[in-house]
C-alpha positions as CSV (number, residue, x, y, z in Angstrom):
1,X,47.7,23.8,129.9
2,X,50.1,20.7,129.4
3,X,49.4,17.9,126.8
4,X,50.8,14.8,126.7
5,X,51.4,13.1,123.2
6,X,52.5,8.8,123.0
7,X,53.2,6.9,120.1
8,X,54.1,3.5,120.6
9,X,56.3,2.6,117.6
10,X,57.6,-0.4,116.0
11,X,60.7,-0.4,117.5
12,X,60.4,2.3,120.7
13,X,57.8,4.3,122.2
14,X,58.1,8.2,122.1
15,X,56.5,10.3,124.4
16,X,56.6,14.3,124.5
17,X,54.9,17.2,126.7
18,X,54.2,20.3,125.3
19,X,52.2,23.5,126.6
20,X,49.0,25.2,124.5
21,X,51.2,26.6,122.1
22,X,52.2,23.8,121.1
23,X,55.7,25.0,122.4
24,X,57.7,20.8,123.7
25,X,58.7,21.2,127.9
26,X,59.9,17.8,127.7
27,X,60.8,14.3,125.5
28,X,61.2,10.6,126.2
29,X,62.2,7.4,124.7
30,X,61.9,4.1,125.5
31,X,64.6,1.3,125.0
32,X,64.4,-0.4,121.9
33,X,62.6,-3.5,121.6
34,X,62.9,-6.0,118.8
35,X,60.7,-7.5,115.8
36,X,60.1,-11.1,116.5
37,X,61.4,-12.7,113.1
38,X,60.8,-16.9,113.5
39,X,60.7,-17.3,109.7
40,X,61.4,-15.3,106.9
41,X,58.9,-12.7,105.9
42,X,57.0,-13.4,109.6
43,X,57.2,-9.8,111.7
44,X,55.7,-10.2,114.6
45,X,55.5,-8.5,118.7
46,X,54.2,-9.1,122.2
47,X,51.5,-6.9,123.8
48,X,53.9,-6.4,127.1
49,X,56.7,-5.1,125.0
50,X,54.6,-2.2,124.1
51,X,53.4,-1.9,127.6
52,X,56.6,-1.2,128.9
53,X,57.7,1.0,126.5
54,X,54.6,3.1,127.1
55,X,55.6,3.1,130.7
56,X,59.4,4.2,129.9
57,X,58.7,6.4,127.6
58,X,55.9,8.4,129.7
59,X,57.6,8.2,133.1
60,X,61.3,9.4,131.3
61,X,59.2,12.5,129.3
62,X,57.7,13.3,132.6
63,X,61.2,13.2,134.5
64,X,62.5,16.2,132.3
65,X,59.2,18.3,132.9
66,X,59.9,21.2,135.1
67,X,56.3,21.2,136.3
68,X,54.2,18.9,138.5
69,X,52.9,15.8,136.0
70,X,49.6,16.7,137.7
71,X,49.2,19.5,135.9
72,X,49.1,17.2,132.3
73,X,45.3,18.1,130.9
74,X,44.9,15.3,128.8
75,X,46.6,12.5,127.0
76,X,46.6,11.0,123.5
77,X,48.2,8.0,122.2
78,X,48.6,6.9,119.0
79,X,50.7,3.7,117.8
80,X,52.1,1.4,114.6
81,X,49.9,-0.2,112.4
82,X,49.2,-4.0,114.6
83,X,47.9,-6.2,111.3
84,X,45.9,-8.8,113.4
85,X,46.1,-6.2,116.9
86,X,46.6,-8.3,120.2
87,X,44.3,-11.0,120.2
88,X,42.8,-11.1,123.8
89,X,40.4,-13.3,125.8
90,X,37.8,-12.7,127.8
91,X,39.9,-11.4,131.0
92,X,41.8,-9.2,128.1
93,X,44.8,-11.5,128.6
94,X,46.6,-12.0,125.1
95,X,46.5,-15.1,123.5
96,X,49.5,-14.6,120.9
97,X,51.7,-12.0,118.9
98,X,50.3,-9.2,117.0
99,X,51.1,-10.1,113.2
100,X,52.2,-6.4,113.1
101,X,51.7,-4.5,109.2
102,X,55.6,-5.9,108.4
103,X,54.5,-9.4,108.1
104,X,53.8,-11.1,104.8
105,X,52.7,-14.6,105.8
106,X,49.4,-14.5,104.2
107,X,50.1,-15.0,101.3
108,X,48.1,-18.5,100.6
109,X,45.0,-16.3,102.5
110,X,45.6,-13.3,99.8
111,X,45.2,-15.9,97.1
112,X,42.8,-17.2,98.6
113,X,40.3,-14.0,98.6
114,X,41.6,-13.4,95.0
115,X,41.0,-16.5,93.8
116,X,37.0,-16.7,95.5
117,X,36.0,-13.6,96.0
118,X,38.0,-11.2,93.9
119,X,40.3,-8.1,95.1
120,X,37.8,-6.1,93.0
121,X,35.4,-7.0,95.6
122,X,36.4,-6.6,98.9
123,X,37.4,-3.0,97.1
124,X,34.2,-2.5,96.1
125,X,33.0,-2.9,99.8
126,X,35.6,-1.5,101.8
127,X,37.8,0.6,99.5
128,X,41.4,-1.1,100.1
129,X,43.4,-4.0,98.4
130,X,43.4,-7.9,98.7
131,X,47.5,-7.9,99.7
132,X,49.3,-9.4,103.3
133,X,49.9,-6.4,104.2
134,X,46.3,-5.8,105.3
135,X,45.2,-7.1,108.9
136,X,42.5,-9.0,107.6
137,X,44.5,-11.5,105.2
138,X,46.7,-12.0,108.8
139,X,43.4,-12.5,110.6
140,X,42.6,-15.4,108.0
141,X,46.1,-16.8,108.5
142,X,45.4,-16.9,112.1
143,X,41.9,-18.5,111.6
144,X,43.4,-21.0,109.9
145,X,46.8,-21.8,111.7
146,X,45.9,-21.4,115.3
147,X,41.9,-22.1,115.4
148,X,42.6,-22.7,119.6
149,X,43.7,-18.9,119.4
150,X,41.0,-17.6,117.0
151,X,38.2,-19.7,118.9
152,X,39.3,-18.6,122.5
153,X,40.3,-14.6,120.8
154,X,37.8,-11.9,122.8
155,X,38.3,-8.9,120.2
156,X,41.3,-8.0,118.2
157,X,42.8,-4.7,119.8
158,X,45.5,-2.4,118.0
159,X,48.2,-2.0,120.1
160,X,47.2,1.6,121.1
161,X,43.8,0.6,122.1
162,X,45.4,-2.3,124.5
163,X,46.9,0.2,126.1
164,X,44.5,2.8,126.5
165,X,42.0,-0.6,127.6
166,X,44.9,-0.9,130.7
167,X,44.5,2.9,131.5
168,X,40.7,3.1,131.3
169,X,38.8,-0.5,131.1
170,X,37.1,1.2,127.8
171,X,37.4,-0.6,124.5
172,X,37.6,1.3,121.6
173,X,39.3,2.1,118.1
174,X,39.2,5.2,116.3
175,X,38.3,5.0,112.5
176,X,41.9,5.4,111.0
177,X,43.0,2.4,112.9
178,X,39.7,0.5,112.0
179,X,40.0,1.7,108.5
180,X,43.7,0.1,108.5
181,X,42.9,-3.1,109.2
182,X,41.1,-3.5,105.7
183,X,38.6,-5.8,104.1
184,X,36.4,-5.4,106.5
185,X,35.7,-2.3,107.1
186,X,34.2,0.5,105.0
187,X,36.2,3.3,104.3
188,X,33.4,5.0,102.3
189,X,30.3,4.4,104.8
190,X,32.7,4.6,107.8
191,X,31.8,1.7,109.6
192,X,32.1,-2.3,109.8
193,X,31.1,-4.0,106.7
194,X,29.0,-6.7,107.6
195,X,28.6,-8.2,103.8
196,X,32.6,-8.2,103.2
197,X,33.3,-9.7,107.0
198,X,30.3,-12.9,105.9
199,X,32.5,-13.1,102.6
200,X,35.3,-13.4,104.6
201,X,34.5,-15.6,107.4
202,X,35.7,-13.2,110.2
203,X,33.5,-12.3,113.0
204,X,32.3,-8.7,113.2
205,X,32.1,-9.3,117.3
206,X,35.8,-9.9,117.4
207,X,36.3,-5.7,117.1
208,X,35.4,-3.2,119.0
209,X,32.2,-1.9,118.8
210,X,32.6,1.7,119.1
211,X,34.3,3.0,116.5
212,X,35.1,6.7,117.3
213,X,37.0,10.2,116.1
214,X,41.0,9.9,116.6
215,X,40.2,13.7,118.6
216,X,37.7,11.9,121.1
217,X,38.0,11.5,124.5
218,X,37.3,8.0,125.5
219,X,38.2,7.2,128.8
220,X,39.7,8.7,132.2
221,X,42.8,7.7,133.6
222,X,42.2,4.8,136.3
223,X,44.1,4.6,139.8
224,X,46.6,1.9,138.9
225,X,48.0,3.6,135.8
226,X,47.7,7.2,137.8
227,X,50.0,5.9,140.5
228,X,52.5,4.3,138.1
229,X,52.8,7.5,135.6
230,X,52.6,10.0,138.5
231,X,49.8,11.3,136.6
232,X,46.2,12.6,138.4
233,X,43.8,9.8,138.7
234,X,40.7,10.8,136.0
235,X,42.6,12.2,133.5
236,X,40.9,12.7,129.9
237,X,42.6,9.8,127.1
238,X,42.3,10.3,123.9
239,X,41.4,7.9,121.1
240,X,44.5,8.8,118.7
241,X,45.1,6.9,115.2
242,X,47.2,4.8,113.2
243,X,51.2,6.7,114.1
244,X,51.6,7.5,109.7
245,X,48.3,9.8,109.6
246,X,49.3,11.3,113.7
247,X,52.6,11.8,112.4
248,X,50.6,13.7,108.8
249,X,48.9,16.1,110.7
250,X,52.1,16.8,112.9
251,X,53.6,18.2,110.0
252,X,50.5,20.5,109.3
253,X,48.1,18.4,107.0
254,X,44.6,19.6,107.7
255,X,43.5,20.4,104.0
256,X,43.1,18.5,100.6
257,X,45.7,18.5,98.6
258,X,48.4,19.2,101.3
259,X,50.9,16.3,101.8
260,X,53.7,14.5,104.0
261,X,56.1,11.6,104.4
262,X,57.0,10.4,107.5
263,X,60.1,8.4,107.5
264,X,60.5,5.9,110.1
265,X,61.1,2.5,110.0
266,X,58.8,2.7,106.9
267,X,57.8,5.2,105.1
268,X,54.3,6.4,104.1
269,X,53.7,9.0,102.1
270,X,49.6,10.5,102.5
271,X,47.4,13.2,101.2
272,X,44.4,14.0,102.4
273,X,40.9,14.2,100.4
274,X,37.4,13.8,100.6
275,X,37.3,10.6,99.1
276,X,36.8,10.8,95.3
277,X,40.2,9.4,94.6
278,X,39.6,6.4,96.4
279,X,42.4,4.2,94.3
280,X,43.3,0.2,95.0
281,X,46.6,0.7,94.5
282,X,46.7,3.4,97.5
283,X,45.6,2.3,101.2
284,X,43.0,4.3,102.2
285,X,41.5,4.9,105.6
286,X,39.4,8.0,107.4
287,X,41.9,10.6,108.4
288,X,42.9,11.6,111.9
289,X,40.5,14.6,112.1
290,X,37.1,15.2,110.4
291,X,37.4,11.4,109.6
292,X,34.2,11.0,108.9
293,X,34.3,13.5,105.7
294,X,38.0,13.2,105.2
295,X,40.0,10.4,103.7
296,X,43.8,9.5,104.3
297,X,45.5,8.1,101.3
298,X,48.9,7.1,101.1
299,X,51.7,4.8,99.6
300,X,55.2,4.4,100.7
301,X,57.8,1.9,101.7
302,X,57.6,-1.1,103.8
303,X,61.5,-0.1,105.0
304,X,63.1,2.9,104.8
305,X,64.4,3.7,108.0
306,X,65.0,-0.2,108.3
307,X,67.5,-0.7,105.4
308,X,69.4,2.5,107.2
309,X,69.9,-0.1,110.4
310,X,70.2,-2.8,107.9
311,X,72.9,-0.9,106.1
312,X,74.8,-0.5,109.4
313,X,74.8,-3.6,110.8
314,X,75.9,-5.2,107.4
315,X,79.3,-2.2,107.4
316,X,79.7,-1.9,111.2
317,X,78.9,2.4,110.9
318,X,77.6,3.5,113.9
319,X,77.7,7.1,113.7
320,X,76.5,8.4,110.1
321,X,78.0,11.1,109.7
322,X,81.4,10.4,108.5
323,X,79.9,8.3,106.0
324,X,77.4,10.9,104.6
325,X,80.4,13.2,104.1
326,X,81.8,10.2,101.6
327,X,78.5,9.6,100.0
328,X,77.9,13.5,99.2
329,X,81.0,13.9,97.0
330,X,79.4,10.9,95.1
331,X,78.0,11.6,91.8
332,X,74.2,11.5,91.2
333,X,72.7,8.0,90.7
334,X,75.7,6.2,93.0
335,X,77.8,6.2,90.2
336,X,75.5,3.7,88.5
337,X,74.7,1.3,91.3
338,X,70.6,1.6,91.7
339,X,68.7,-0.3,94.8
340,X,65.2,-1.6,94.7
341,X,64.4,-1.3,98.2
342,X,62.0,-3.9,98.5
343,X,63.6,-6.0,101.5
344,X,60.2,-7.4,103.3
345,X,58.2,-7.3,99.7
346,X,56.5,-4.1,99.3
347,X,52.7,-3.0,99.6
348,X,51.1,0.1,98.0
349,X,51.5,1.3,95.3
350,X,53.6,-1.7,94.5
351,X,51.5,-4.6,95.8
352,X,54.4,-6.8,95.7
353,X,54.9,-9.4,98.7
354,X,57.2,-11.0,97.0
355,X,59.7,-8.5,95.9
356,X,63.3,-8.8,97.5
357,X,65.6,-6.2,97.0
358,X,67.9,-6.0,94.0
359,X,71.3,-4.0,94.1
360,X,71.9,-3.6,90.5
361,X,75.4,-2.3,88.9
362,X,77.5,-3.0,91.7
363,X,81.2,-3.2,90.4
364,X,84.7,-3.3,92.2
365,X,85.1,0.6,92.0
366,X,81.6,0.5,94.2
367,X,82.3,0.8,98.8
368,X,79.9,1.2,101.4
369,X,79.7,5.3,101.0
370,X,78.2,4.2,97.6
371,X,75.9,1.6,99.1
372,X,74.8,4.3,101.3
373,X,74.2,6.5,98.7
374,X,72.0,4.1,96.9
375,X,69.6,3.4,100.1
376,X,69.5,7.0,100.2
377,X,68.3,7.6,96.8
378,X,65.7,4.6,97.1
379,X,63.7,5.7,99.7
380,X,63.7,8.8,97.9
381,X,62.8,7.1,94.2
382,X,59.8,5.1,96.7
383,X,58.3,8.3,97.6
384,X,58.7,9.8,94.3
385,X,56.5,6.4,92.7
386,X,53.8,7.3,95.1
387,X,53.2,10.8,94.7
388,X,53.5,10.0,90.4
389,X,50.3,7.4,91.7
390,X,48.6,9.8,93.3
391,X,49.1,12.3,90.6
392,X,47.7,9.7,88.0
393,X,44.8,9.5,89.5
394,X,43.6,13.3,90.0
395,X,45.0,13.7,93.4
396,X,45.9,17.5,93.3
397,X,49.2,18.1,95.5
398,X,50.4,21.1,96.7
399,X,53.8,22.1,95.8
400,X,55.3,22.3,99.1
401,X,56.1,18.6,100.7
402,X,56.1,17.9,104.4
403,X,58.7,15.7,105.8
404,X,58.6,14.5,109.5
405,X,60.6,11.4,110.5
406,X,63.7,10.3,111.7
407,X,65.8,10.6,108.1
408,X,65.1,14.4,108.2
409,X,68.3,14.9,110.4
410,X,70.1,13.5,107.2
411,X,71.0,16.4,105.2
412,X,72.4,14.0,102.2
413,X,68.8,12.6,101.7
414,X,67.2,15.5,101.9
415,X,68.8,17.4,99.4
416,X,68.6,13.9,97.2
417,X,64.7,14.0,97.7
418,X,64.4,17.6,97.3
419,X,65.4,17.1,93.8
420,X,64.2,13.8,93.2
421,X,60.4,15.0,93.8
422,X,61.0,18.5,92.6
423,X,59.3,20.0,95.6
424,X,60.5,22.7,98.5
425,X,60.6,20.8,101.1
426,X,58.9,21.7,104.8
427,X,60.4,20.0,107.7
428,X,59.1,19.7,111.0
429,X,62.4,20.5,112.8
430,X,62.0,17.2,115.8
431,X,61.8,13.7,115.2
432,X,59.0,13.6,117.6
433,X,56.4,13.6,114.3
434,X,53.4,11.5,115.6
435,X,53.5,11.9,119.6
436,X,53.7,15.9,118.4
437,X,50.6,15.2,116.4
438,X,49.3,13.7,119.2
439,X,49.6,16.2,121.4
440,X,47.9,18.3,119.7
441,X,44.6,15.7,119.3
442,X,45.1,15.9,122.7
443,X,44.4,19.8,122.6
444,X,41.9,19.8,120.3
445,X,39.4,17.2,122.2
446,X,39.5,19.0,125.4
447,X,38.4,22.3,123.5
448,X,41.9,24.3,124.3
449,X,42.6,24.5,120.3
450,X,39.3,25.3,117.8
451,X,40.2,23.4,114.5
452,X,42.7,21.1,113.2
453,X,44.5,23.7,111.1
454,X,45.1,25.7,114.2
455,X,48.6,23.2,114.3
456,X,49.9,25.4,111.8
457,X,50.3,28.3,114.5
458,X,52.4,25.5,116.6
459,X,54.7,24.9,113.7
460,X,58.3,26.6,113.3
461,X,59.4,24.7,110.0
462,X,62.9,24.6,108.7
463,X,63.0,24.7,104.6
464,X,64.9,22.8,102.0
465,X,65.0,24.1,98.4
466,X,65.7,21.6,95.3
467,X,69.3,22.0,93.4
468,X,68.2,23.5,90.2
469,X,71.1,21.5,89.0
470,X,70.3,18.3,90.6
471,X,67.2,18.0,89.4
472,X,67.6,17.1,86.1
473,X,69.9,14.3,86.8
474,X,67.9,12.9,88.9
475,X,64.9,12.7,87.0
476,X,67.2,10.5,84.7
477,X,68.2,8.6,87.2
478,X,64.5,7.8,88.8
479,X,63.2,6.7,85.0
480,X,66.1,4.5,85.0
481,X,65.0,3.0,88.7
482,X,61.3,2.8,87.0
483,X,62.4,1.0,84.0
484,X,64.5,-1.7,86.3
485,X,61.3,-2.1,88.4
486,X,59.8,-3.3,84.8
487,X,62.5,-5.5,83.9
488,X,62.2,-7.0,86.9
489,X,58.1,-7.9,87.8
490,X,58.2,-5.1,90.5
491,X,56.1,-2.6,88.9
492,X,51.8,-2.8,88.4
493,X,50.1,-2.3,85.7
């Protein structure tokens, strides 16, 4: 049997084949496509960009396969976190952008729900934050800004759910994405919340009313989209989740206490529970399988992989590697120079729209292999502040950390994190994290794999071990990135 895994990312669509044991036949990527920035601290994307990418991405994997496409059994598609999700009408044409989970231009509609209603509220009801981040605050921003677009909006699809709508005509989201969006939905009960949507003034109708398992198979593959994929007509699609929690269970996350990061153009670090560690400064949401009994939990950074391509387009470095070869004969801590990474604000555990990044130290003796350096070691420092959250709170973590993501073909950062966080470090050994993870959901709902944690047996990991002698430094170095975090405002009580 063949299985077909699609994540449709923030900035390109990935798309990977792979046989029952989990063993990939074939990989493909999609051009690039951008973020639409109008106005600073606005990130925002068109539904058809995502379409196509879908389609490159699907139709280039399927090009390398040395098999018929017909024999795919199912398909799975998970995607990024949309904020608002395509607003649609009734003839599911889109009316406007998807706010997507970058944006920040809520922030009078985050003050508002403070001010009148109370964070500790809508937490109380739905178990997340009051912060832009959350699709709900962008949904009130939207309200407000372009009522024609609200009054005339259908339902509020994620990006992955358009798409599977196109290939099936069902409509649909799965309870991680749901869960996502925030505020008005119940992470505890697992379903709408009707009393935080009156609060709120956001109509329940607007969302899809079945809200299923990320493992389910919710439609059959119509004609149109059959003919364009070269893929049979009726095939089984499969509900998928939010790309951070796909991307979790690709690198083997099935039980509590195990954890991952997966470092795109964010980073979100997650563990999984059953959902007495709820916490307002995590996000929370129902994981990817046994979602309704397990909860997803996870903080990270609102760039990561995006202060990389920032990095190089402010030095003109194209390939990495020359300049990684500087940066390791650098001295631990960038020879003084410390970044807070917070370029677009930062949500958990930070809850910090308004944080801008701060280079602090730089001198004449500093160049760009020390700049590099720094971004290096403040993606690291991020994950570090969110597993010290988690462990605050009782979250028990294994002592093994899984890494999937694009940064794991750095070997710089992840001998830097290995020592930062103390922890061997498991590596899934592609960069193909979620669409792997989805291949797998795809599996699982057609009954060719038993249990979640039968991913393990697909798994060949590669293993990083911390510097004994790194560690130490860098543990000095990380309470010196704290204490700058409270000097400057950045870090919550």
């Amino acid at each position: 049997m063949l299985f077909l895994g699609v994540d449709i990312g923030t900035s390109s669509t990935k798309a990977v084949v792979v046989n029952e044991k989990g063993k990939i036949l074939a990989e493909g990527l999609s051009d690039t496509y951008i973020v639409e920035m109008p106005k600073p601290a606005w990130a925002q994307q068109n539904a058809e960009v995502w379409v196509k990418g879908f389609k490159e991405a699907v139709t280039r994997a399927l090009g390398k396969l040395n098999t018929p496409s017909k024999n795919i059994t199912a398909m799975c598609i998970s995607g990024l976190y949309g904020g608002t999700g395509v607003p649609v009408d009734e003839n599911f044409e889109p009316l406007y952008p998807a706010l997507i989970w970058m944006d920040k231009r809520a922030v009078e509609e985050t003050l508002w729900v403070k001010e009148h209603l109370g964070w500790e509220k809508i937490f109380e009801l739905t178990g997340n934050y009051t912060d832009p981040y959350f699709g709900y605050t962008k949904l009130l921003w939207l309200k407000k800004h372009e009522p024609d677009v609200w009054k005339k909006t259908h339902l509020f699809l994620t990006p992955k759910d358009y798409v599977i709508y196109l290939l099936t005509g069902e409509v649909v989201i799965d309870l991680s994405s749901a869960g996502n969006i925030g505020g008005i939905f119940d992470v505890r009960k697992k379903k709408w919340s009707e009393e935080a949507a009156e609060l709120l003034g956001i109509e329940l109708s607007k969302f899809p009313e079945h809200v299923v398992d990320s493992s389910e198979i919710v439609g059959r593959l119509n004609s149109i989209w059959a003919n364009k994929l070269s893929l049979k007509e009726g095939l089984p699609i499969v509900a998928g989740g939010i790309d951070a929690a796909v991307a979790t269970l690709a690198a083997g996350v099935t039980k509590p206490g195990e954890h991952a990061a997966m470092v795109g153009t964010s980073m979100c670090w997650g563990s999984i529970h059953t959902g007495y560690r709820i916490d307002w400064r995590l996000v929370n949401f129902p994981y990817v399988t046994n979602g309704r009994k397990v909860t997803y939990s996870f903080g990270g950074a609102t760039t990561s992989g995006a202060i990389i391509e920032w990095f190089k387009k402010l030095t003109g470095v194209g390939d990495l590697s020359e300049i990684t070869q500087h940066a390791e004969k650098i001295s631990v801590g960038s020879d003084g120079l410390i970044l807070l990474p917070f370029f677009m604000g930062e949500r958990a555990p930070i809850w910090k729209p308004e944080a801008r990044a701060t280079l602090h130290g730089l001198s004449l003796s500093h160049g760009p292999a020390h700049l590099f350096r720094a971004v290096l070691e403040a993606i690291a420092f991020s994950l570090r502040s969110s597993m010290d959250v988690a462990g605050n709170i009782g979250i028990k973590l294994e002592p093994e950390l899984r890494v999937v993501g694009g940064l794991t073909r750095n070997p710089l950062w992840l001998k830097i994190t290995a020592a930062v966080v103390n922890r061997k470090l498991l590596i899934l050994p592609t960069s193909l994290d979620a669409p792997y993870g989805d291949a797998f959901l795809a599996a699982l709902a057609v009954g060719e794999v038993g249990e979640p944690d039968s991913i393990k047996n697909w798994i060949e990991w590669k293993t990083v071990e911390p510097d004994s002698k790194l560690i130490s430094e860098y543990e000095r170095v990380y309470q010196n990135y704290v204490e700058l975090m409270r000097k400057l405002g950045a870090l919550r009580a």
